[in-house]
C-alpha positions in Angstrom: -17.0 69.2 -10.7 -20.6 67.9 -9.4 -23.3 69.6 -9.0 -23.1 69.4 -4.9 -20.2 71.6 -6.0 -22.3 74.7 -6.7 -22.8 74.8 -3.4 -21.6 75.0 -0.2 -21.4 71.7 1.6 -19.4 69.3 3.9 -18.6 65.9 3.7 -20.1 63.6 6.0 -18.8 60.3 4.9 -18.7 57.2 2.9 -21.8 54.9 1.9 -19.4 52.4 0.2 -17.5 54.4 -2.4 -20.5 56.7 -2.8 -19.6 60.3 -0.9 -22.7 61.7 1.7 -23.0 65.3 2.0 -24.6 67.6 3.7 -25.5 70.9 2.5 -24.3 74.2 4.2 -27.1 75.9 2.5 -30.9 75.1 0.9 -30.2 73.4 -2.8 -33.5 74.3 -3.8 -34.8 72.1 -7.1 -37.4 73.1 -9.3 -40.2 71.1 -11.6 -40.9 72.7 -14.8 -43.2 71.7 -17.9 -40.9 69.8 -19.5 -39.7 67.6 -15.9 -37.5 68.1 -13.1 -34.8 71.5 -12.9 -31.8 70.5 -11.1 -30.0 67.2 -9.9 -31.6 67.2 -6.4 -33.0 69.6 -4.3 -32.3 69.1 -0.9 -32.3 71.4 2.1 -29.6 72.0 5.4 -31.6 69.7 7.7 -31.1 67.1 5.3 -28.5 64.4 3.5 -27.7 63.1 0.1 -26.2 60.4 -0.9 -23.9 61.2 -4.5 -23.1 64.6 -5.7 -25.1 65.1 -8.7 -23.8 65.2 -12.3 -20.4 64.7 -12.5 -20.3 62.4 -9.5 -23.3 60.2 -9.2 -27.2 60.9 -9.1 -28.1 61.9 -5.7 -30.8 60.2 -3.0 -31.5 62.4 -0.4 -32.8 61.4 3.1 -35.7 63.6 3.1 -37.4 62.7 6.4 -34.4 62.3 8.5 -37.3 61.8 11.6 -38.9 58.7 9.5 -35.8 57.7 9.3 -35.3 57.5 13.0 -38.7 56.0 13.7 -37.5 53.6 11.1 -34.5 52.2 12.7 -36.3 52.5 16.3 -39.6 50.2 15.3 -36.8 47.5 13.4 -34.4 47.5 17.0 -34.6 45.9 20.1 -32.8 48.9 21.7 -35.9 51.2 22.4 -38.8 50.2 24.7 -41.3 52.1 22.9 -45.1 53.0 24.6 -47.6 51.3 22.3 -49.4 54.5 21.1 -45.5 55.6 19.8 -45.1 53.0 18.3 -48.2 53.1 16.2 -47.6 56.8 15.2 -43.7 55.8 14.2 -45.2 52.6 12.3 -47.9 55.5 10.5 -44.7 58.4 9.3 -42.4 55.3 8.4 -45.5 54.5 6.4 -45.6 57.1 4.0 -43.4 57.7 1.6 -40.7 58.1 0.4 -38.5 58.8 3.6 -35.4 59.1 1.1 -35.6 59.9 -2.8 -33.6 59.2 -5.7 -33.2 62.0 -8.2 -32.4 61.4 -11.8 -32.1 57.6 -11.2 -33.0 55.6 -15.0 -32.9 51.8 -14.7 -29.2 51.5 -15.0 -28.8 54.0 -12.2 -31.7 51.9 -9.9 -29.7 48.5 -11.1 -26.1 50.1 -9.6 -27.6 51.3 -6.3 -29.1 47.9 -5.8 -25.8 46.2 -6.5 -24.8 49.0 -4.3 -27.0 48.2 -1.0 -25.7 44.2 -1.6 -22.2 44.5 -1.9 -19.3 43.9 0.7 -18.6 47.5 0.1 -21.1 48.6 3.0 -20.2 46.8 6.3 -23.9 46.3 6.7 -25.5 45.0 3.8 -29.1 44.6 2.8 -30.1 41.0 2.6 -33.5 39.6 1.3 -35.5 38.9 4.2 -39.1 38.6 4.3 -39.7 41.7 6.5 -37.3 43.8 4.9 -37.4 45.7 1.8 -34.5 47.7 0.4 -36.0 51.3 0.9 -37.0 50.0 4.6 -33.3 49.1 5.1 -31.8 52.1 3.4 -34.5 54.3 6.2 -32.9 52.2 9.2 -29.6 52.2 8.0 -30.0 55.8 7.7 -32.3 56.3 11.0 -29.5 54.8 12.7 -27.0 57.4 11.5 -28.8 60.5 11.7 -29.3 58.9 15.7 -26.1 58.5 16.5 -23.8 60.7 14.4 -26.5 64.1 13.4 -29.3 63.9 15.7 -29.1 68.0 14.9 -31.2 66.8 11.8 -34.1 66.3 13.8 -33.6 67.2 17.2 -36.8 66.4 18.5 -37.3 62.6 17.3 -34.0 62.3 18.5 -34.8 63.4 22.5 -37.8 61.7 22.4 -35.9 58.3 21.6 -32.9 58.7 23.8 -35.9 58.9 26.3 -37.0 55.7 25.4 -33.7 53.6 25.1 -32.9 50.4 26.7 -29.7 50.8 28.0 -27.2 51.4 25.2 -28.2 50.6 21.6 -25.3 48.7 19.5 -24.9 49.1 16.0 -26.9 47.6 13.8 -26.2 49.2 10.5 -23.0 51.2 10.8 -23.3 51.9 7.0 -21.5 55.6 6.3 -17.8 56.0 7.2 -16.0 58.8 8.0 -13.1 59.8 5.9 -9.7 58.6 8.4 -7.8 61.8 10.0 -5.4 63.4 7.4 -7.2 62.3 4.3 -7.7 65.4 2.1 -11.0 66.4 1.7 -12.7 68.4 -1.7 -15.8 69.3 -0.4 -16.0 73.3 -0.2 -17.3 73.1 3.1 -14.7 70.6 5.0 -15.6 67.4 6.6 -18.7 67.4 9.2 -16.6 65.3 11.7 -13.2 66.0 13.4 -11.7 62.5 13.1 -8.7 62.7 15.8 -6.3 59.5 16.1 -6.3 59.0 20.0 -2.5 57.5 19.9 0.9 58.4 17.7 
C-alpha cells in the first residue's frame, strides 16, 4: 500500500511506468521542527506523479495554470497578445510549477533517467532553450489542456480563446490505462476509455 492509498483518489494515467493521480480529496502535508510530515501534500485541483511510500516519491503539479502558460509560450498553436504573453512568461517564471517530495539524489538520478527514456513517447532532450523542469511544465501544461482543463478552468478558456486553429500534440506524455485493465486506485480511473469497434 502507498501512501496515495490513505486517500481517496483516481487514477489518471501513466507517465512511463510511474502511475498519476489525482486526489478525490485535499492530502494536506505538514512541516514540523524536525522537516517535512507526510509524503506530499497536494490538493483536488491538483496532480502527482508517484504514490508515495510504498510506490514511488511523489511530484506534484502544483500550478496546473503555469503549467498551461508553459506549454502555450513553448507552442506555435496559440496566437498570444504581447501583454499575455509577458504575464505567462512572469507565472512560468516563478517557481516551482511542479515539486518533488522526499526526492534524495538517487530519487533525482531515476527521474532524470525517467524524463530521457523511451518509456515516455515524448522525451526530454538537451536543447539549449529547454530545461528539464521547463519540459516536465509543458509536458504537463499540455495535459492538464487537453485532458483536465477542470484543473484550472480559467487559463484554460482564456487559451482556447487564443488558439490557432487546432493544436497537435507536442508532448503526449501520460497514458491512459487501455479499457478493461483493472484498476487499484480507491477512487477508479479519471477517464472512461471505450474501444470504439469489437
Amino acid at each position: 500500500m502507498s501512501y496515495i492509498d490513505s486517500y481517496p483518489h483516481e487514477l489518471v494515467g501513466y507517465f512511463g511506468p510511474v502511475p498519476v493521480y489525482r486526489p478525490l480529496e485535499d492530502i494536506p502535508g505538514f512541516v514540523t521542527e524536525t522537516g517535512w510530515d507526510g509524503d506530499f501534500a497536494c490538493r483536488t485541483d491538483q496532480i502527482v506523479i508517484g504514490g508515495g511510500s510504498g510506490e514511488r516519491p511523489g511530484t506534484v503539479l502544483e500550478r496546473p495554470a503555469a503549467a498551461m502558460a508553459c506549454f502555450a509560450l513553448e507552442h506555435d498553436g496559440f496566437d498570444l497578445p504581447d501583454s499575455l504573453r509577458a504575464a505567462y512568461q512572469a507565472e512560468a517564471g516563478k517557481a516551482p510549477i511542479a515539486r518533488h517530495y522526499g526526492f534524495d539524489a538517487e530519487e533525482h538520478a531515476a527521474f532524470a533517467a525517467l524524463i530521457r527514456s523511451d518509456g515516455l513517447l515524448n522525451p526530454f532532450y538537451d536543447g539549449p532553450d529547454l530545461t528539464p523542469e521547463t519540459w516536465l511544465a509543458c509536458s504537463l501544461g499540455e495535459f492538464v489542456y487537453a485532458a483536465m482543463p477542470d484543473l484550472a478552468p480559467d487559463r484554460a478558456a482564456e487559451l482556447a480563446r487564443f488558439e490557432r486553429g487546432r493544436v497537435h500534440t507536442r508532448y503526449n506524455n501520460i497514458l491512459l490505462p487501455p479499457p478493461g485493465l483493472p484498476v487499484y486506485a480507491n477512487g477508479g480511473t479519471a477517464f472512461e476509455a471505450v474501444r470504439r469497434r469489437r
